[in-house]
C-alpha positions as CSV (number, residue, x, y, z in Angstrom):
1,X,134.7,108.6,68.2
2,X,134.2,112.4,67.3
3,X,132.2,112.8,70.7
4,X,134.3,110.6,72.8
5,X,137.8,110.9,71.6
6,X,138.0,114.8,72.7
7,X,136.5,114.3,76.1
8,X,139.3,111.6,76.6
9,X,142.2,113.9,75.4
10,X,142.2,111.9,72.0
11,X,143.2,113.6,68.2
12,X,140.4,113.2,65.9
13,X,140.9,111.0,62.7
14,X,138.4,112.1,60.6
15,X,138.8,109.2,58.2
16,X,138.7,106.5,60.9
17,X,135.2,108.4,61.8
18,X,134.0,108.2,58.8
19,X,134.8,104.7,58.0
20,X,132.9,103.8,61.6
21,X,129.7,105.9,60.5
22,X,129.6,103.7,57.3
23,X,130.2,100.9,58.7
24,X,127.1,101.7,61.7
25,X,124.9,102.8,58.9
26,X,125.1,99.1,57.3
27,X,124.7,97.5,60.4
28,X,122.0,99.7,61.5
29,X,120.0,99.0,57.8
30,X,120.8,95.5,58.0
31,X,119.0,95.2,61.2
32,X,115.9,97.7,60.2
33,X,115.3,95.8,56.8
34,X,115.5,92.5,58.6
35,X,114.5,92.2,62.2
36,X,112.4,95.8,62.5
37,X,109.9,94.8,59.6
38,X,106.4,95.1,61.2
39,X,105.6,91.6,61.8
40,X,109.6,90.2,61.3
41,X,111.1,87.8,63.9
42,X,113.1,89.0,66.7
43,X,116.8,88.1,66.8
44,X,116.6,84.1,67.4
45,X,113.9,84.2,64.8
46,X,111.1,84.1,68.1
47,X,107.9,85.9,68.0
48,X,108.7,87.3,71.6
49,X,111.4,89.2,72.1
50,X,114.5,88.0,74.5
51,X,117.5,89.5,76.2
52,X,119.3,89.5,73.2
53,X,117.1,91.9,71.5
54,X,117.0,93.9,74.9
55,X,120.5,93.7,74.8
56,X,120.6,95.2,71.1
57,X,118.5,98.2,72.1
58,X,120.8,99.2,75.2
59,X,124.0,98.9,72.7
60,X,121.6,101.0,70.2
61,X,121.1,103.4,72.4
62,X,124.4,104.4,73.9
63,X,125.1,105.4,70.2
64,X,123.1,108.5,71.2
65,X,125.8,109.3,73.5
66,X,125.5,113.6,73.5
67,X,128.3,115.6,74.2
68,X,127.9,117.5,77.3
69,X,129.1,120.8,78.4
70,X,132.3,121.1,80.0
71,X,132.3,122.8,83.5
């Protein structure tokens, strides 16, 4: 939201932003304590990993979304 929203000509709401970084920290700790443990099931509770858990790591990942530079 506080990358995003400006790009998109968006206000900021600082306490919506806040409220989604909480909420992603719990999700994200939920998901290291359970399912990132060093020999912890994946997702479906599988020893191998499937597209679901390829599918988590994409969604993951576009949390690092970086705020370009404007041209």
């Amino acid at each position: 939201m506080s990358v995003l929203a400006p790009v998109v000509g968006l206000p900021l709401n600082p306490k919506a932003i806040a409220e989604d970084e909480k909420v992603l920290s719990t999700s994200l700790e939920k998901i290291e304590s359970f399912w990132l443990q060093e020999n912890g099931p994946y997702l479906l509770g599988s020893d191998q990993p499937s597209i679901e858990d390829l599918s988590l790591v994409c969604e993951i990942m576009q949390l690092e979304v970086r705020q370009l530079p404007r041209f």
